[in-house]
N, C-alpha and C positions, 0 to 999 in steps of 0.2 A: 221536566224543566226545559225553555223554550232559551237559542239561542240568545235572545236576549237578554234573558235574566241572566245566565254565564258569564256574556261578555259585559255587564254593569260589574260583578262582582269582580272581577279581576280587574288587576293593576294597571295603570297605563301603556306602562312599558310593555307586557304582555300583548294587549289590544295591538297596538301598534309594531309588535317584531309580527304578527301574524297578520295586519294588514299589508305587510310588504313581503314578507319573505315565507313565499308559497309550498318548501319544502316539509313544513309542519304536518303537511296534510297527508301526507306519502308513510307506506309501510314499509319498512325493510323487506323485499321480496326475495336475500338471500340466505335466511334464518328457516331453520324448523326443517321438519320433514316434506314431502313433495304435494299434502294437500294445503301445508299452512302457505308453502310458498304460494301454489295457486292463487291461495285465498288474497293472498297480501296484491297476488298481481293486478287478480281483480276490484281487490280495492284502490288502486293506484289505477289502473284503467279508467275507472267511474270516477275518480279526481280531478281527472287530466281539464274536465269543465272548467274549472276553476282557472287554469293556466291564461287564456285571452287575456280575463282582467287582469292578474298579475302583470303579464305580459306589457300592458299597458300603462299602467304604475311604474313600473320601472324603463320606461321610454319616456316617460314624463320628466322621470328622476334624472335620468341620463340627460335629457335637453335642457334642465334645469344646470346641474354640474356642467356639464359643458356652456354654459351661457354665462358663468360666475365663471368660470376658469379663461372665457376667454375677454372678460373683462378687466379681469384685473392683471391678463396678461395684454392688455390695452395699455394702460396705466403709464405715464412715463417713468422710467427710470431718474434716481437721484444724481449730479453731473459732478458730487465732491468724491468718486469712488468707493462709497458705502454699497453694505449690500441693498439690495435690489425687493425690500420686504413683496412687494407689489407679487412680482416674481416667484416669490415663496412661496408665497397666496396661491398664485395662480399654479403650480407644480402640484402642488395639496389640491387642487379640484381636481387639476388632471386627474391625480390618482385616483380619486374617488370617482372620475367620468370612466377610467378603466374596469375598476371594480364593477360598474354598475357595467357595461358593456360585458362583462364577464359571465354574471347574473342573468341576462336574457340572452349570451349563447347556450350558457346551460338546461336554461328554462322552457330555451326555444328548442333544443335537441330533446329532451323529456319528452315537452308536447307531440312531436314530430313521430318521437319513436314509439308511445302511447296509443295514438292514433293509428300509427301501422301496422304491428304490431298484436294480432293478436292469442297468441299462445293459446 
């Protein structure tokens, strides 16, 4: 069965948490006895490929979030002292521009230490 018959048959949501989020592909390398661990490292070593693109998806994502977040904290504020929805909006990207900024420190210390790294 060929990559692509796989990913037709699964759900969208599936496709898509594995187009963005690269930790899928990684084995737990602190389980089992000292060949399984091996094993797992080196399979997570021969992953680490995969890392660039990820890497680069979520710089997109991150430029995207931070471009809506500083839009709508653009936005003028309402002058009768209501709250500030514009505001809200824009708090809510932030967070989700930290998240993602979060996501490619992590991703980028994996790759980094992957790369070095080789037991």
């Amino acid at each position: 069965m060929n990559a692509r018959a796989s990913y037709a048959d699964m759900p969208l949501s599936r496709v898509l948490f594995r187009y963005v989020w690269p930790f899928w592909l990684f084995r737990d390398a602190t389980r089992g006895d000292r060949y399984a661990r091996a094993a797992a490292y080196r399979h997570n070593r021969d992953m680490r490929i995969h890392l660039p693109g990820y890497l680069l998806r979520w710089v997109l994502v991150s430029v995207a979030t931070f471009a809506v977040a500083s839009g709508f904290g653009s936005l003028p504020a309402p002058h009768d002292g209501a709250v500030n929805v514009f505001a809200v909006i824009a708090a809510g990207w932030g967070i989700a521009f930290a998240c993602c900024l979060c996501v490619l420190l992590v991703t980028s210390y994996i790759y980094l230490y992957l790369s070095r790294h080789e037991h």
